[in-house]
Z-matrix of the N, CA and C atoms (Angstrom, degrees):
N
C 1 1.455
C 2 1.520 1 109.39
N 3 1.612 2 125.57 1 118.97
C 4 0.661 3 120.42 2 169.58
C 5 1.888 4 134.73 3 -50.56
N 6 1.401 5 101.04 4 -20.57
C 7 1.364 6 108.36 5 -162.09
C 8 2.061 7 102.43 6 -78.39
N 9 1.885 8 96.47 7 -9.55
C 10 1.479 9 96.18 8 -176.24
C 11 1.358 10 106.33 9 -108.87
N 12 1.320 11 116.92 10 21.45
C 13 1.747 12 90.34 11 -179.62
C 14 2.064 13 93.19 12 -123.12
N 15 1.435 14 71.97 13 -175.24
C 16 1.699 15 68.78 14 -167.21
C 17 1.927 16 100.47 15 -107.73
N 18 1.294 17 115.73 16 125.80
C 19 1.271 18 129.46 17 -149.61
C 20 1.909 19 89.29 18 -126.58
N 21 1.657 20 94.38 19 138.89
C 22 1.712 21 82.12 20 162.01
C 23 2.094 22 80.68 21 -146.77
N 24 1.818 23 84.94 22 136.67
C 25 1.327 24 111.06 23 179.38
C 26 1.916 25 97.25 24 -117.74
N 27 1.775 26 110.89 25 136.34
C 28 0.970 27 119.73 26 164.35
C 29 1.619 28 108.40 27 -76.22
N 30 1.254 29 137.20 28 131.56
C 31 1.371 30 135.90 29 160.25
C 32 1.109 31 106.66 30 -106.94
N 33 1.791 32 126.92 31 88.33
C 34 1.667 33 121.15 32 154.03
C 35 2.138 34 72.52 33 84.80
N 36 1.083 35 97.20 34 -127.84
C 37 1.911 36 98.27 35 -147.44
C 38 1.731 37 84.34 36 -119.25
N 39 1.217 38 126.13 37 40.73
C 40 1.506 39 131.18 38 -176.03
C 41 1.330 40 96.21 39 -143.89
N 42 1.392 41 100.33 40 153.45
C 43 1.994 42 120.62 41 -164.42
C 44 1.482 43 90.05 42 -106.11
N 45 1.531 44 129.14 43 131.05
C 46 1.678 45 118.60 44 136.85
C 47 1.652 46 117.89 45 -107.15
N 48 1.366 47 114.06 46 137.83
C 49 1.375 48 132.51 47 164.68
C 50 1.247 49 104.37 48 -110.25
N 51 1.538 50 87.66 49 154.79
C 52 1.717 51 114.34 50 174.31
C 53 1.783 52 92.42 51 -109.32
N 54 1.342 53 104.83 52 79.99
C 55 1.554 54 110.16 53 177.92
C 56 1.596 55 107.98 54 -149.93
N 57 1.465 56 110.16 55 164.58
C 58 1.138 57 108.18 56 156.88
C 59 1.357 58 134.59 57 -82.22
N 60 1.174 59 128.58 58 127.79
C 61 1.833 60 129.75 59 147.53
C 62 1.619 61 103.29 60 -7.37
N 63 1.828 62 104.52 61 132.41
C 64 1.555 63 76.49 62 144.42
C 65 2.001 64 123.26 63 -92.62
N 66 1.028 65 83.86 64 175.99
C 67 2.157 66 89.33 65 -179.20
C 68 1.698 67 114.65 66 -44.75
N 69 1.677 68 110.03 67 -27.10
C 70 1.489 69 105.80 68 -177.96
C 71 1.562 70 102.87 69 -90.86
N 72 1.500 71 116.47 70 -31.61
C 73 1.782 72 121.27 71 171.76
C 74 1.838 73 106.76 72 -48.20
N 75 1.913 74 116.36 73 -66.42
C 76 0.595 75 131.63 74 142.66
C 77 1.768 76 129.42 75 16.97
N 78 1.686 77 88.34 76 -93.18
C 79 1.164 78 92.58 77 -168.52
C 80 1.654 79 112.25 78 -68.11
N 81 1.875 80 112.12 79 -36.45
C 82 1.264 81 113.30 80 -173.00
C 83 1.730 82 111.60 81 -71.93
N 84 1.073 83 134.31 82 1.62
C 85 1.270 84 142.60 83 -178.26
C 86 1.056 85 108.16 84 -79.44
N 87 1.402 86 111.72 85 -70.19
C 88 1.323 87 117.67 86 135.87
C 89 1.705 88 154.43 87 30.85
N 90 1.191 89 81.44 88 -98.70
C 91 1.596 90 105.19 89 157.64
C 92 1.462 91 118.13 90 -77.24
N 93 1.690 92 122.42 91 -12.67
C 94 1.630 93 116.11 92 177.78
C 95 1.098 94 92.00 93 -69.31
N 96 1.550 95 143.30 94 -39.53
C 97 1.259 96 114.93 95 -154.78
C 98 1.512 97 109.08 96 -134.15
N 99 1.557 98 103.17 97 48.23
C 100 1.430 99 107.81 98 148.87
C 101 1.381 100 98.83 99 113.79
N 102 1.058 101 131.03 100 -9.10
C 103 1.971 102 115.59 101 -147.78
C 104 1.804 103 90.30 102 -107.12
N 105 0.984 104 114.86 103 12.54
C 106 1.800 105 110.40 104 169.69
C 107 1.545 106 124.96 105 68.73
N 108 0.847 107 101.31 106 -161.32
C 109 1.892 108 108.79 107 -176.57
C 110 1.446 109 107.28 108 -82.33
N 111 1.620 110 116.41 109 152.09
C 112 1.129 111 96.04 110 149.81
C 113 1.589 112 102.27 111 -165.04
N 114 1.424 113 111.15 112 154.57
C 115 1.533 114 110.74 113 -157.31
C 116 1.583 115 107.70 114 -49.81
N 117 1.305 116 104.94 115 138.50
C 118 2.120 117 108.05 116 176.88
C 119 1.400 118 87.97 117 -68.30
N 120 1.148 119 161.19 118 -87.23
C 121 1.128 120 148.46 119 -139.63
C 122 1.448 121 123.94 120 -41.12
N 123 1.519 122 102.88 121 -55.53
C 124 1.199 123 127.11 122 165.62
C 125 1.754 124 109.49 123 -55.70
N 126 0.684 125 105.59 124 -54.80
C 127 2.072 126 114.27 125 -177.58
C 128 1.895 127 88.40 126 -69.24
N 129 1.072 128 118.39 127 -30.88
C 130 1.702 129 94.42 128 -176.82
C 131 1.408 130 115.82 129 -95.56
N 132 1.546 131 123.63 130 -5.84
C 133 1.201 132 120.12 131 155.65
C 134 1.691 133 134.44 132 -74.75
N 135 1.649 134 94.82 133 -24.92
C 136 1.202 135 109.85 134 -179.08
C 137 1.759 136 120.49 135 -82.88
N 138 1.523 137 101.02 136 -34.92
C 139 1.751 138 103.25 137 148.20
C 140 1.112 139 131.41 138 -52.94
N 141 1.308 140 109.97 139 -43.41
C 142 1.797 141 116.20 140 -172.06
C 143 1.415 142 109.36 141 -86.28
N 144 1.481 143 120.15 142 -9.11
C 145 1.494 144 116.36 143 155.01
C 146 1.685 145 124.24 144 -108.15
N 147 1.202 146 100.00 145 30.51
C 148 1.449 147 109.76 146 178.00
C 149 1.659 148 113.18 147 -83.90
N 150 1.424 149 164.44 148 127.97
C 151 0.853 150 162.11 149 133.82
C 152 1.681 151 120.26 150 -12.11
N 153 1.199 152 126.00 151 -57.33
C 154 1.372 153 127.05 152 173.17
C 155 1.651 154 117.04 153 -138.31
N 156 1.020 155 96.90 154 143.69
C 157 1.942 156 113.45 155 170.81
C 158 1.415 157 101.27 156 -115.96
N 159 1.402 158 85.27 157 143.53
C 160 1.686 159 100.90 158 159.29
C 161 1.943 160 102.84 159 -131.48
N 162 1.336 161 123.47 160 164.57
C 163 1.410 162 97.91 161 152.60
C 164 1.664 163 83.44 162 -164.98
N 165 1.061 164 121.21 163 177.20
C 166 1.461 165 143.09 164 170.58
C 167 1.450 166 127.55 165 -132.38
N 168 1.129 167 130.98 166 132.47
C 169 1.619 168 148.59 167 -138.41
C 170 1.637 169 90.52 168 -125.56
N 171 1.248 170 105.15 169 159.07
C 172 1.714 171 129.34 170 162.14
C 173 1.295 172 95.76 171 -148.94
N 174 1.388 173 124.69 172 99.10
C 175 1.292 174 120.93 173 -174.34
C 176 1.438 175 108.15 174 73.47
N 177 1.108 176 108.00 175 -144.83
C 178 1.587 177 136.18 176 -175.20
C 179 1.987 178 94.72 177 -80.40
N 180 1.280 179 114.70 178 -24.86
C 181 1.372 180 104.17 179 -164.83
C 182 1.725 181 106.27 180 -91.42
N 183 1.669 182 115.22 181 140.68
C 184 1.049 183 132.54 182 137.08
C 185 1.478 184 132.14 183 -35.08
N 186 1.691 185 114.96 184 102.83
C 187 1.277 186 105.88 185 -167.35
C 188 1.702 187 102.32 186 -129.53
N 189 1.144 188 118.25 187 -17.64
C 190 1.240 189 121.85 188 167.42
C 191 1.822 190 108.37 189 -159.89
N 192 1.613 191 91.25 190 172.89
C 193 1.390 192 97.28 191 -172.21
C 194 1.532 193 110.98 192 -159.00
N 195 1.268 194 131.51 193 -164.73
C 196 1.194 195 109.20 194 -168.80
C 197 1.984 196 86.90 195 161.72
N 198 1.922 197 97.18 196 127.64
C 199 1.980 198 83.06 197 163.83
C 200 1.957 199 83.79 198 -173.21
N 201 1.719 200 75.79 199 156.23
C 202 1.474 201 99.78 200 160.58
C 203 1.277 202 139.39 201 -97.41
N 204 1.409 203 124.37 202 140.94
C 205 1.662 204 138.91 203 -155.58
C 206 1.768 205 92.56 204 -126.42
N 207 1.484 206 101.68 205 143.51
C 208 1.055 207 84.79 206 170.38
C 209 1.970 208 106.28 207 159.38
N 210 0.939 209 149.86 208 -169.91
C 211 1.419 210 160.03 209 -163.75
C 212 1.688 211 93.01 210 -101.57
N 213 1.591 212 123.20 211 -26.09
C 214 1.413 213 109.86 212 -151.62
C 215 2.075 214 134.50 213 53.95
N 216 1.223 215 89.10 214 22.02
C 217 1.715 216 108.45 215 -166.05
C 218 1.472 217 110.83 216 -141.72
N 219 0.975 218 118.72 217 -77.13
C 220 1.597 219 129.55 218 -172.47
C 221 1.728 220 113.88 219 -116.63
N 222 1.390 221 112.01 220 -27.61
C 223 1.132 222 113.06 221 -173.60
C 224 0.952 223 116.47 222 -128.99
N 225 1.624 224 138.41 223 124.71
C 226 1.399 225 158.39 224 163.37
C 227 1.634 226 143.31 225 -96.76
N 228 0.905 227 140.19 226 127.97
C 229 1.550 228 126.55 227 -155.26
C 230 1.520 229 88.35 228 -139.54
N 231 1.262 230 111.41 229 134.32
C 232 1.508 231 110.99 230 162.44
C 233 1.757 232 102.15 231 -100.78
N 234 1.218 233 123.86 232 130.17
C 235 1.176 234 125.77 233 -165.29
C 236 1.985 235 97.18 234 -138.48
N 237 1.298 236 91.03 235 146.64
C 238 1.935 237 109.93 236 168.65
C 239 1.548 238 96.73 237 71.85
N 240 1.104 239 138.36 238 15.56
C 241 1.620 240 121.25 239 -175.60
C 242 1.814 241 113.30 240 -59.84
N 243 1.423 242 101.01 241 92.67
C 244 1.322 243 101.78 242 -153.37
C 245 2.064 244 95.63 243 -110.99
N 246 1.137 245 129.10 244 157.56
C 247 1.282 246 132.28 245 158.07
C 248 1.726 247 107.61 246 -139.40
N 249 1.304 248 125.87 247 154.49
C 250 1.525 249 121.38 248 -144.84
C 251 1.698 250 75.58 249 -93.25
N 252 0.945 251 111.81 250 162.57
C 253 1.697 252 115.58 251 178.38
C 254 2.041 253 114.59 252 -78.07
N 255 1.077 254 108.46 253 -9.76
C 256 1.676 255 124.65 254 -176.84
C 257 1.883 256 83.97 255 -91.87
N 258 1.105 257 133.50 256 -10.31
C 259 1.386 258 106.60 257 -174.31
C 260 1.653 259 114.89 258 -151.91
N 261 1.999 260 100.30 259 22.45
C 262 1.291 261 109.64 260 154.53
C 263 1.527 262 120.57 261 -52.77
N 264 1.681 263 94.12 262 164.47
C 265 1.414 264 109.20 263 168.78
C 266 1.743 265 114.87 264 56.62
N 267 1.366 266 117.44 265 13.86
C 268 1.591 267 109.65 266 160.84
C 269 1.318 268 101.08 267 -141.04
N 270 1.627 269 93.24 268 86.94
C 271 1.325 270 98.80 269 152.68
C 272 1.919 271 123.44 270 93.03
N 273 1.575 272 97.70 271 -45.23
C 274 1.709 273 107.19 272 -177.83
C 275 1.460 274 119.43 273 -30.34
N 276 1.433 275 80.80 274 -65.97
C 277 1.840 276 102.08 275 -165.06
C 278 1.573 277 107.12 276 -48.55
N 279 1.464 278 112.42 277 -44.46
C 280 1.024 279 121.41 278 178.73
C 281 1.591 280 131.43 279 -57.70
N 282 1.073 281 105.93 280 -53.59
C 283 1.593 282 124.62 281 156.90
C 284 1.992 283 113.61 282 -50.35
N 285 1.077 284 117.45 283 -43.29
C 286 1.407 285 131.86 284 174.28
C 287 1.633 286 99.59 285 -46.67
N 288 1.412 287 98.02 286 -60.55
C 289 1.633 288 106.78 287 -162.89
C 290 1.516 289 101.31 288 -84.34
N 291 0.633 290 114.70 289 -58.82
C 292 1.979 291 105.26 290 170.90
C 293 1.591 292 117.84 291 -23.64
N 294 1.344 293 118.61 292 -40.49
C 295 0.891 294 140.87 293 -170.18
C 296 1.592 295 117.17 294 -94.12
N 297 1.653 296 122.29 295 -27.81
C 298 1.142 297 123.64 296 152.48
C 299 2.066 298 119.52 297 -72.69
N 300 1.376 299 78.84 298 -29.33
C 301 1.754 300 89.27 299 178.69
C 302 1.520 301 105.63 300 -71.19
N 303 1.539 302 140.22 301 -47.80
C 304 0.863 303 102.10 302 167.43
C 305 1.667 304 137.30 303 -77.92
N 306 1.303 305 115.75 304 -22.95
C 307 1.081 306 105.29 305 143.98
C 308 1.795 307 146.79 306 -24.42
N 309 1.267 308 106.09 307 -39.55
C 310 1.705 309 127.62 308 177.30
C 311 1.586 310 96.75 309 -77.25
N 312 1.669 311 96.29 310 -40.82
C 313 2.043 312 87.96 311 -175.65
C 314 1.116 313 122.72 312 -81.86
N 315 1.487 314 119.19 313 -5.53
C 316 1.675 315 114.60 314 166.94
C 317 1.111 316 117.19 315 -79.70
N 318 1.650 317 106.31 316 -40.67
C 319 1.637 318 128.60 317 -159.08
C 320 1.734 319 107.37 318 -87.06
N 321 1.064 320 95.10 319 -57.74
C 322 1.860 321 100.23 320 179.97
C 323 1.330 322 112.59 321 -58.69
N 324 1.220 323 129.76 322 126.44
C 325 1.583 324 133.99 323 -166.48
C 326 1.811 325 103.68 324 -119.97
N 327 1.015 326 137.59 325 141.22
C 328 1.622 327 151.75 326 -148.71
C 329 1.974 328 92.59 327 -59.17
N 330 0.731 329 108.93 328 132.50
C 331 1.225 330 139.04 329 172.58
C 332 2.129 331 109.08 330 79.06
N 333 1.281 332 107.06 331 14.36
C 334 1.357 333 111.67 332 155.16
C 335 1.765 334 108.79 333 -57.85
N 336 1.427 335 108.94 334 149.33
C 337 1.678 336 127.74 335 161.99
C 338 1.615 337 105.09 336 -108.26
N 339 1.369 338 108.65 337 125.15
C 340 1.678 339 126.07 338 159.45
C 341 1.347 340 103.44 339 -88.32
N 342 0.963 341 127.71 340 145.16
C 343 1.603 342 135.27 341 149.84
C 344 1.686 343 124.21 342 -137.25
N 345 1.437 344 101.86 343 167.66
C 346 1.545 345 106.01 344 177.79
C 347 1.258 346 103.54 345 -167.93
N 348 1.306 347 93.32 346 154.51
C 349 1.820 348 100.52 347 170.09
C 350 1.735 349 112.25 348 -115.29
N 351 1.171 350 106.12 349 112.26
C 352 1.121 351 101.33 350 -148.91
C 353 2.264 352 89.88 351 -78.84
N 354 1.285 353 114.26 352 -168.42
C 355 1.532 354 137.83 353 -156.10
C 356 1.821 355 77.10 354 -107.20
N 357 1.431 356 117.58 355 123.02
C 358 1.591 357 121.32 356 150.96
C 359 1.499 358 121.18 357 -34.64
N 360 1.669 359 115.25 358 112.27
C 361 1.115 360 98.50 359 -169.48
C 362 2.038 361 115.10 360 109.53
N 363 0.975 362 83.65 361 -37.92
C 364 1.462 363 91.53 362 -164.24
C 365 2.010 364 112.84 363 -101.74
N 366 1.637 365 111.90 364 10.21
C 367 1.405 366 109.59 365 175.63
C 368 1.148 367 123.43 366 -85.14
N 369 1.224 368 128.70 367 -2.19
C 370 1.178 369 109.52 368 173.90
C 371 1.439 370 122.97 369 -101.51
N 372 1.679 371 101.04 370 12.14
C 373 1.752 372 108.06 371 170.83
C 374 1.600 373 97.05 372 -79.15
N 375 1.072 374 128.36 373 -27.18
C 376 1.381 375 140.17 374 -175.21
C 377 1.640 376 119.95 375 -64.29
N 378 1.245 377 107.84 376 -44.28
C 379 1.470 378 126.18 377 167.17
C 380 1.431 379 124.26 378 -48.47
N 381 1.112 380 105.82 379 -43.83
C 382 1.992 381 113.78 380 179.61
C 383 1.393 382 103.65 381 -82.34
N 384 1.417 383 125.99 382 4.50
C 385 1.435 384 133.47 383 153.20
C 386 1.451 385 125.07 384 -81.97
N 387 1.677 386 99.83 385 -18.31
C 388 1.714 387 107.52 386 -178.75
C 389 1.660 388 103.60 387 121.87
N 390 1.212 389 121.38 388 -46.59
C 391 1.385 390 129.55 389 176.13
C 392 1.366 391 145.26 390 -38.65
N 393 1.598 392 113.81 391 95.76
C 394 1.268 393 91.50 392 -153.19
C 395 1.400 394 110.82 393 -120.12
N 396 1.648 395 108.31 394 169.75
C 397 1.646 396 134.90 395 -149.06
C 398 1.276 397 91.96 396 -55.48
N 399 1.291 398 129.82 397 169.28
C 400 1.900 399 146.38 398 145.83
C 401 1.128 400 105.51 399 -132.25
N 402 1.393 401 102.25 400 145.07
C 403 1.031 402 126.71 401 -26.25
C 404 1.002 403 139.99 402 -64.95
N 405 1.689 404 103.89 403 167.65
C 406 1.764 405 92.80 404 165.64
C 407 2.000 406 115.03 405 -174.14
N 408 0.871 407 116.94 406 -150.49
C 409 1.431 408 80.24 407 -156.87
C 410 1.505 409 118.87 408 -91.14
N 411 1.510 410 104.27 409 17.32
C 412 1.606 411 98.47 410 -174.21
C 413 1.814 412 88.80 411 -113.13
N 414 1.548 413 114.91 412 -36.39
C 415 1.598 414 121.90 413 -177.36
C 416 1.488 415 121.52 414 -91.84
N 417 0.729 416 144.23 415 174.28
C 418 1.554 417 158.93 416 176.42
C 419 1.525 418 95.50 417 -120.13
N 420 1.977 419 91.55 418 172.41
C 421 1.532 420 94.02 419 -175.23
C 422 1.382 421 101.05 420 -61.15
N 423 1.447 422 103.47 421 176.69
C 424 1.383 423 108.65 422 153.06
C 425 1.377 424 125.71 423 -94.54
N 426 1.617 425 114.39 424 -177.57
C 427 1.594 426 80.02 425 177.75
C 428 1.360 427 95.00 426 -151.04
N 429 1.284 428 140.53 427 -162.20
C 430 1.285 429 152.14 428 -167.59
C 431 1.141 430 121.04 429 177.94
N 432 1.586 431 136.44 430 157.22
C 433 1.006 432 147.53 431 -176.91
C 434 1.842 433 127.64 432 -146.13
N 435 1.440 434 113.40 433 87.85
C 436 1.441 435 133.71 434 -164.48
C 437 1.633 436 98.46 435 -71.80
N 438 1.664 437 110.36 436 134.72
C 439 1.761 438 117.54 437 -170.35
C 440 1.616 439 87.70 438 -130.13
């Protein structure tokens, strides 16, 4: 299965792994683009029980990342789809999710649910993946609850 081995693809003059961030990459990625602090302990349990990583390098540096949460069975979450704001809009995001998608297509089996909440602004990069808006007339919003 591709989604378990550890793969590194050059994109153009950028590295992708099927790895995790570490917790200080992580967290500072993070925080470039708005989403705040959050305890390392807490951020290193929640990596190390994540199902899949993706992330992408420029050099030695952390520039995007991308992973799945989830049961590994029925339920899927695409969670952190992050690109550093110095290296939006060419290309990252895109490569990130390609790369979670195939992942979802080995792993996700016919009547599994993916979900995400996508970034304000940011759903209709989500859509040319299959994913669609709420509401609408079969779903309600979605909803969530931040602790």
């Amino acid at each position: 299965m591709i989604g378990l081995l550890e793969i590194t693809v050059v994109l153009n003059e950028y590295c992708i792994k099927l790895e995790s961030p570490s917790v200080e990459e992580f967290s500072t990625l993070r925080k470039k683009i708005g989403w705040g602090e959050i305890n390392p302990n807490v951020a290193e349990v929640s990596l190390n029980n994540s199902l899949f990583h993706v992330i992408i390098r420029d050099e030695s540096q952390l520039i995007g990342m991308g992973r799945v949460v989830g049961d590994g069975a029925m339920y899927f979450y695409i969670q952190d789809v992050v690109v550093d704001p110095n290296y939006q809009n060419s290309g990252i995001g895109t490569a990130l999710m390609d790369q979670i998608e195939n992942y979802l297509s080995i792993t996700a089996k016919k009547g599994s649910t993916i979900g995400l909440l996508a970034a304000k602004g940011k759903e209709t990069f989500y859509t040319r993946y299959g994913y669609t808006q709420r509401p609408n007339d079969s779903l309600g919003h979605g909803m969530c609850r931040f602790v």
